[in-house]
N, C-alpha and C positions, 0 to 999 in steps of 0.2 A: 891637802892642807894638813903641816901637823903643827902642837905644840907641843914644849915640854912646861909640864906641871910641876904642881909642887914637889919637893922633892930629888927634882931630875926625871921625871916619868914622863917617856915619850908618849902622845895621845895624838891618834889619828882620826882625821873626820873620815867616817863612811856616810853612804845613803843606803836607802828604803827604797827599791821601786815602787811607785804606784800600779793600779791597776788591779784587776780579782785574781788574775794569776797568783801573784805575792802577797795577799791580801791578809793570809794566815802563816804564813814561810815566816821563819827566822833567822835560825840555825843557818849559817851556810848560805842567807840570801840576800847581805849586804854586799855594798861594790862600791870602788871609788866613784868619783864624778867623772864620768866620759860620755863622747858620742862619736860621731860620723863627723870628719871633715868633709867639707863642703871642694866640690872641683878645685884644685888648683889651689887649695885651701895649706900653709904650712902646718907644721902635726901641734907644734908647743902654740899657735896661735888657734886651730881649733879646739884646742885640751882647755886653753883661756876662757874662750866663747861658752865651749857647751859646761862649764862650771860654773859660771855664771846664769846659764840658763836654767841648771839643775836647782841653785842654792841658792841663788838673788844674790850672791857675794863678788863683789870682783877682787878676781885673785892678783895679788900685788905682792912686789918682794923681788928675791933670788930665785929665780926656779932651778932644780938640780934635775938632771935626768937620771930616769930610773930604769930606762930600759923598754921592753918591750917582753908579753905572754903572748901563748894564745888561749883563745877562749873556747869552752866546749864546743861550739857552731863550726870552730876554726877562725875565727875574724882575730885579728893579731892588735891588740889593746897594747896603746902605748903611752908614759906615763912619768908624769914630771911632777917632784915634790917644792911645797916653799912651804914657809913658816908664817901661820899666821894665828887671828879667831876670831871666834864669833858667837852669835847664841844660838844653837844648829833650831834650838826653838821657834825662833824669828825667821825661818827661811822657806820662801814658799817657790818653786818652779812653774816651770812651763808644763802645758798639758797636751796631753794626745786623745785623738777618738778611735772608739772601736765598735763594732758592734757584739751589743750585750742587753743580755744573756746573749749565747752563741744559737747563728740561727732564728732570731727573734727580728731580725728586720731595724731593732730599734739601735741606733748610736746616741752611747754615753763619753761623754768626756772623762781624763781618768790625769792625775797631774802624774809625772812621768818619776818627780819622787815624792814620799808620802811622808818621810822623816829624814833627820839626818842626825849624825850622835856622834859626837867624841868618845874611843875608845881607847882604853891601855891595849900596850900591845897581847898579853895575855888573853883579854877580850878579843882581841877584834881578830882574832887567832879563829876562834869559834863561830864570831858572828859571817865576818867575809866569805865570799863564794871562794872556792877552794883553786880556781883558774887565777885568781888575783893575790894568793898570798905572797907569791914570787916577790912581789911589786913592794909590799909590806917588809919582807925581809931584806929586801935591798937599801928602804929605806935604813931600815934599824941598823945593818952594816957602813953604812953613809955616814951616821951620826955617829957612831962607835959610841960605845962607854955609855950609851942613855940608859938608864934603869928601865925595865920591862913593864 
C-alpha cells in the first residue's frame, strides 16, 4: 500500500514482524505485507489474502505489478502496489506459535506482525530488509515525479 502525502511525498506502508527473533531489530527489519500462497492459490489473490491477514486492511483499488526478488532463504517474493490508507495504529494481524524460550517445552503465541508504519521513501530506504528494496524502487519508478 502507498500514498502520496502532503506535498507530493510518496509513503509506503511497511510491517514489523512479530515474534523475539525481531523483537529488538529495526534497521533493515521491516518488509512488505506477504506470505505463502496456498496450492493452486493465484500470486495477486494470495498477496490480497495474506495482507489482510497481516494488517486487518482489505486491500482495494488498482493493483500495479511490481515484479518479483528473491529473498535471502532464496524464496522469490512477489509484489503488487495500489494506493490506499489507513491508521497502521489500528491494525492488528494474525498469529503463530512457537516454542519459547527455545528448548523450554512451552508454546507461546507470537502475532506474525507487531507494527506497521507509513514511511517516506528516504525512510523506508533504511528501515526495509535490503532483499525488498527492489520492490520499493520499482514502485517509486511507476509513479515517476513523486517527491522522495
Amino acid at each position: 500500500m502507498y500514498r502520496i502525502g502532503n506535498g507530493e511525498t510518496l509513503e509506503v506502508l511497511l510491517v514489523h514482524p512479530g515474534g523475539p527473533y525481531w523483537a529488538k531489530k529495526d534497521a533493515g527489519s521491516w518488509f512488505i505485507p506477504k506470505g505463502e500462497p496456498n496450492p493452486g492459490e493465484d500470486p495477486l489473490d494470495a498477496a490480497k489474502r495474506e495482507f489482510e491477514e497481516e494488517t486487518s486492511v482489505k486491500p482495494e483499488g488498482t493493483f500495479q505489478p511490481l515484479g518479483s526478488v528473491k529473498n535471502k532463504s532464496g524464496k522469490i517474493v512477489m509484489a503488487w502496489a495500489f494506493e490506499g490508507d489507513c491508521d497502521p495504529t489500528q491494525m492488528h494481524s494474525n498469529t503463530f506459535s512457537m516454542e519459547w524460550p527455545p528448548k523450554s517445552g512451552k508454546q507461546q503465541e507470537f502475532p506474525e506482525v507487531d507494527r506497521a508504519a507509513f514511511f517516506k521513501m528516504v525512510q523506508a530506504r533504511d528501515k526495509i530488509h535490503s532483499a525488498e528494496w527492489d520492490l520499493l524502487a520499482r514502485l517509486q519508478e511507476l509513479l515517476g515525479g513523486i517527491k522522495r
